[in-house]
C-alpha positions as CSV (number, residue, x, y, z in Angstrom):
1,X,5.4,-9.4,-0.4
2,X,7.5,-8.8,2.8
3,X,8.6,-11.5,5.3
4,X,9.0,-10.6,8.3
5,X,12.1,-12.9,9.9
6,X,10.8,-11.9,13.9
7,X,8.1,-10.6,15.6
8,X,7.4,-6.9,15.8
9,X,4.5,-5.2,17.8
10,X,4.4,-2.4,15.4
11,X,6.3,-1.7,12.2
12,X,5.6,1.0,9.2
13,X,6.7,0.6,5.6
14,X,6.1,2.8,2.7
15,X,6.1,1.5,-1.3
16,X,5.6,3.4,-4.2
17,X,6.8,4.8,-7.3
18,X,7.9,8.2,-7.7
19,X,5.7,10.6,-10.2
20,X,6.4,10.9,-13.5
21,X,7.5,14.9,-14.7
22,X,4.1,15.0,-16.0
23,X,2.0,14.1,-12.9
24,X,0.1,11.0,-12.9
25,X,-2.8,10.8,-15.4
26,X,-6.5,11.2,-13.9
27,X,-8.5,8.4,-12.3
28,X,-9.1,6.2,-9.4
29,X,-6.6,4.4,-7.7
30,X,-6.7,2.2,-4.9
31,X,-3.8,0.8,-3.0
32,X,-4.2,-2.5,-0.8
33,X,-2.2,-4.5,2.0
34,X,-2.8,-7.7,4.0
35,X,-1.6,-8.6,6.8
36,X,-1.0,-12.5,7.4
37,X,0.1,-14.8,10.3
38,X,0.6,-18.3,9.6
39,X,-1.0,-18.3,6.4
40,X,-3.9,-17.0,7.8
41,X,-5.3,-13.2,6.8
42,X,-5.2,-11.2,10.2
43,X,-6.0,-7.8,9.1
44,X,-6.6,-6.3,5.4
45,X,-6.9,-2.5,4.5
46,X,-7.3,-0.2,1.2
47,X,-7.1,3.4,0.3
48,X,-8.6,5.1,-2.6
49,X,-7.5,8.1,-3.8
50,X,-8.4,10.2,-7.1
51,X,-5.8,12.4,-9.3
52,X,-7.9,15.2,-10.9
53,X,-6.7,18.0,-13.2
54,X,-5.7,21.5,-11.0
């Protein structure tokens, strides 16, 4: 999780880890964040993606 110490109107941040040599093995993935404001869910978004074989 990620405090925020002020407010800000708009603000981007990226998280991840980088691929392995080998490419990540197939499936489904999904990759969620929530947005909260004094304890109190204000937004909450996912995205699914799917790693196939070229």
């Amino acid at each position: 999780m990620i405090e925020l110490e002020a407010p800000q109107a708009q603000l981007f941040r990226a998280f991840g880890r980088r691929a392995p040599e080998t490419g990540w093995p197939e499936g489904a993935y999904r990759g969620y964040v929530v947005l909260q404001r004094d304890g109190r869910v204000i937004a909450a978004r996912h995205a699914d993606i799917g790693v196939i074989s070229p």
